[in-house]
N, C-alpha and C positions, 0 to 999 in steps of 0.2 A: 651841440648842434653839428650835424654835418654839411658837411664843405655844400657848395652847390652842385646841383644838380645840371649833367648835360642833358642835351635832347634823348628821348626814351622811345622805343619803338617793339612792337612784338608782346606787350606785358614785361618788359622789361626796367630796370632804371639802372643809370650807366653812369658810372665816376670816374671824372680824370685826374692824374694827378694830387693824390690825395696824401698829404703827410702824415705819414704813422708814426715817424719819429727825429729824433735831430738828436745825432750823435757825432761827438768829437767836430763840430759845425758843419757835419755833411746830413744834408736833407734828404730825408729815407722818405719814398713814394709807392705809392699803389695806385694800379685802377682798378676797377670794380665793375661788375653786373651783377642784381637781384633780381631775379623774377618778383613779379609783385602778387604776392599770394593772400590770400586771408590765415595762413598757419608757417610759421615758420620753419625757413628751409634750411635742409645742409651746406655747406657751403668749404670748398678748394682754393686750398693756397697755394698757388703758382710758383715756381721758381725756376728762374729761366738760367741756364746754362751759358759757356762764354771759355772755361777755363779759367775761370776764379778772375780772368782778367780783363775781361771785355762782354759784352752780351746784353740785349735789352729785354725790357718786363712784354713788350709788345709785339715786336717782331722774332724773337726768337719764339715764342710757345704759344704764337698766332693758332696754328692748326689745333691745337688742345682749345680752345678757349668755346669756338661754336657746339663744339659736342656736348661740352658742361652745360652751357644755356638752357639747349636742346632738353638733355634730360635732366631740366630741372632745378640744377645745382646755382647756388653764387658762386663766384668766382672772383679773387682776389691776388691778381699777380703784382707780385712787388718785385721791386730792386732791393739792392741792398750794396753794402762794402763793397769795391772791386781791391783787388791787390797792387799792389807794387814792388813790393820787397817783400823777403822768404817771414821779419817777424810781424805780418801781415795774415800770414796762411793761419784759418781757422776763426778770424773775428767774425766773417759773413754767418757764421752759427748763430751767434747771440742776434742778429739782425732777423733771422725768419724765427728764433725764439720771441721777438719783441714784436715782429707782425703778427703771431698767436695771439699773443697775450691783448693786441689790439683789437681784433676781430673782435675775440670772445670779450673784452671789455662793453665792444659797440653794438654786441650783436642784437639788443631788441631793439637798436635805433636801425639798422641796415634789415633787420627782420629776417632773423637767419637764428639755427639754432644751434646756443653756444655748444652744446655736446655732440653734434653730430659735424664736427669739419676734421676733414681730410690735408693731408700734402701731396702737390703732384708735381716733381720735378724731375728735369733732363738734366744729364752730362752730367756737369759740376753742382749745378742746382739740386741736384738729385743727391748728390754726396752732401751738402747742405742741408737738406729735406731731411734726412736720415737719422744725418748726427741729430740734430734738433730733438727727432722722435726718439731718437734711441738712449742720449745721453741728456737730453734737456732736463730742467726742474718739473716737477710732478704737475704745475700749473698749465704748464704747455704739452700734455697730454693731447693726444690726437686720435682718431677712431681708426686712423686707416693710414697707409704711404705707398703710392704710386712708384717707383724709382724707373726711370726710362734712361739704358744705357748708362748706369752708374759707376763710375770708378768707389768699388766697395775696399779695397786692399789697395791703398794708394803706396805702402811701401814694393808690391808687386807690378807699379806702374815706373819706376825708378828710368829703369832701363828704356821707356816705349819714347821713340821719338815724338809724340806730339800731348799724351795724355795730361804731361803735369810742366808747370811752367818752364820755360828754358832755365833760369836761375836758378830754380829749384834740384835741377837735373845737374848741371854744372855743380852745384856746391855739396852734391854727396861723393862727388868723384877724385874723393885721396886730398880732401881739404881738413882740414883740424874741426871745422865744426860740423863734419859728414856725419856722427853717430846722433849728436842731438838732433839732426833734421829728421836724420831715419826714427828717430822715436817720436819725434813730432809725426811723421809721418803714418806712422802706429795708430798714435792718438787718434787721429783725425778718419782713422779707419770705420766704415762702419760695420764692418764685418767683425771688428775687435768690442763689440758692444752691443752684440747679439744677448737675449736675456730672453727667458720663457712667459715674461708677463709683456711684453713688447706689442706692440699693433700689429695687425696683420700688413704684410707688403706684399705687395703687386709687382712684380718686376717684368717690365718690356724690353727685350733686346735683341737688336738686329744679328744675324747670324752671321754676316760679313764685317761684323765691324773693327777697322784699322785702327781704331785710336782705344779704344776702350774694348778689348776683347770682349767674344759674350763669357768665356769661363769667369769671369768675375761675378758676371752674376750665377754662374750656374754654383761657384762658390759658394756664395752667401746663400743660395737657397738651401743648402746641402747643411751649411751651419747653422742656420736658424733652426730648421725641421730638425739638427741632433740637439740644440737646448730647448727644443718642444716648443717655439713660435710656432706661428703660422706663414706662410711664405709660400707663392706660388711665382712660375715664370713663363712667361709668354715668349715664345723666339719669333721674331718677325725674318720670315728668309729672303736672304738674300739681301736684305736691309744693311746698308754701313750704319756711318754716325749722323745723326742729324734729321731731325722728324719733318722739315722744312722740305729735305732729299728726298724725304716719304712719300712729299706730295706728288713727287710727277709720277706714283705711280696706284690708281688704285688698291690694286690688289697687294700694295705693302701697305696704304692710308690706314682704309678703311677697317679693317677687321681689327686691328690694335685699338682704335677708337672706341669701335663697339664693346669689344673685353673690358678696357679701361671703363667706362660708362657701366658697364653690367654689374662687374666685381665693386665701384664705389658704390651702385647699388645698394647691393646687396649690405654690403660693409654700415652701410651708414643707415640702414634702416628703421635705428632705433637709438 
C-alpha cells in the first residue's frame, strides 16, 4: 500500500514524506509527484546536492522539480546519508542505489514505468547520481543521468577551497592516512568508472563556476566519448554553482531547463 496521499492539483498526485528505507536507524525519505495518466510514465530521481554534508530533497533542486511535471515525468527526490567523518564518504551511494530499487519495486502502484527512469542530480548529488549509474549492481540500471555541476575527479578537487569537505582537505595534507583517502578519493570518482555500455549523461555546467570548475565536466565528456559512451554538455554562461543562483536570472534558468526536459525526452522514450 502506499503511504497517503496529499492534496493533488493539475492531474497530478503528490507524496510527502515517504519512507523508502531505514538504514543503520536513520529514516531514508522521498517526495513524490505523478501525473495521473492512463499508461505509465517515466519517472526522475532527484538528488539534491549540500557537499555530502548538508542539503535538502526540497529546497535545494526546487527549480528542477516543475519542469519534470510540466513535461510529463514523475518525480522522486529523496535524501539520503549526510556525512560526518572522512569513513562516512561514499555510503550515500548505496542510498540512491536503494531509492532505485524502490521505485522500480513500486512502480505499478505509483504508475510509472519501471524501465524508463532517469537520475538528475546537482553538486554532490550528482557525484552520487553517477556513481550509482556507473558502478551500481546491474538491478539499478537507469536509461539516462542528468549530472548538473558535478565534481567527476574528486581526487582533482583536493586542493579547491570549498569543493570537498574541510576534513577531508585537512587529512590528505602530509598526514599518514593521506594515500588511502587519495584512493578513496579515486574510488569514489566517476570519471574512474566510465565504461562504453554506461547510460547516456547530460552534463549542465555553469561557465563561472568557483567551486566545482566546469573542466570537470568537460573532462568526463572527453573520457566517456574515448570509451565510446555517450555523453554530452550543456555550459550554462556565466552561471557559478548553484541552480537556486540560476533563478535570478532567466536567461541562465531557463534554457538549461528546456535541454534538461528535451534530452530526458528523448533518452527515455522507450
Amino acid at each position: 500500500m502506499l503511504p497517503l496521499l496529499s492534496p493533488t492539483a493539475g492531474g497530478i498526485s503528490v507524496y510527502r514524506d515517504v519512507e523508502y528505507a531505514r538504514t543503520g536507524g536513520i529514516r531514508l525519505a522521498l517526495d513524490a509527484a505523478v501525473p495521473r495518466s492512463a499508461a505509465p510514465c517515466p519517472a526522475v530521481i532527484v538528488v539534491h546536492g549540500g557537499g555530502w554534508v548538508r542539503g535538502d530533497r526540497r529546497t535545494h533542486v526546487e527549480p528542477l522539480l516543475r519542469p519534470l511535471s510540466d513535461a510529463g515525468f514523475a518525480w522522486f527526490s529523496i535524501s539520503y546519508r549526510l556525512i560526518t567523518d572522512v569513513s562516512q564518504f561514499g555510503v550515500a551511494i548505496q542510498d540512491v542505489e536503494t531509492a532505485i530499487r524502490y521505485v522500480k519495486a513500486h512502480a505499478a502502484e505509483y504508475g510509472i514505468d519501471s524501465s524508463r527512469i532517469a537520475l538528475v542530480g546537482e553538486s554532490a548529488g550528482g557525484q552520487l547520481a553517477a556513481m550509482a549509474a556507473l558502478a551500481g549492481p546491474p538491478e539499478c540500471g537507469v536509461k539516462a543521468v542528468v549530472a548538473i555541476y558535478t565534481p567527476m575527479d574528486l581526487v582533482g578537487l583536493v586542493h579547491s577551497p570549498d569543493a570537498l569537505p574541510q576534513w577531508i582537505r585537512e587529512n590528505v595534507r602530509g598526514t599518514p592516512w593521506a594515500g588511502l583517502i587519495l584512493g578513496r578519493l579515486k574510488q569514489l570518482s566517476p570519471i574512474e568508472h566510465v565504461r562504453r555500455e554506461m547510460p547516456p549523461f547530460l552534463l549542465i555546467h555553469g561557465t563561472a563556476d568557483p567551486v566545482v570548475p566546469l573542466q570537470q565536466s568537460r573532462n568526463m565528456l572527453q573520457r566517456v566519448r574515448i570509451a565510446g559512451g555517450s555523453c554530452e554538455l550543456f555550459p550554462v554562461h556565466g552561471a557559478g554553482h548553484g541552480i537556486r543562483w540560476w533563478e535570478s536570472s532567466a536567461a541562465m534558468a531557463e534554457p538549461y531547463k528546456r535541454e534538461m526536459v528535451r534530452w530526458l525526452q528523448e533518452k527515455t522514450v522507450s
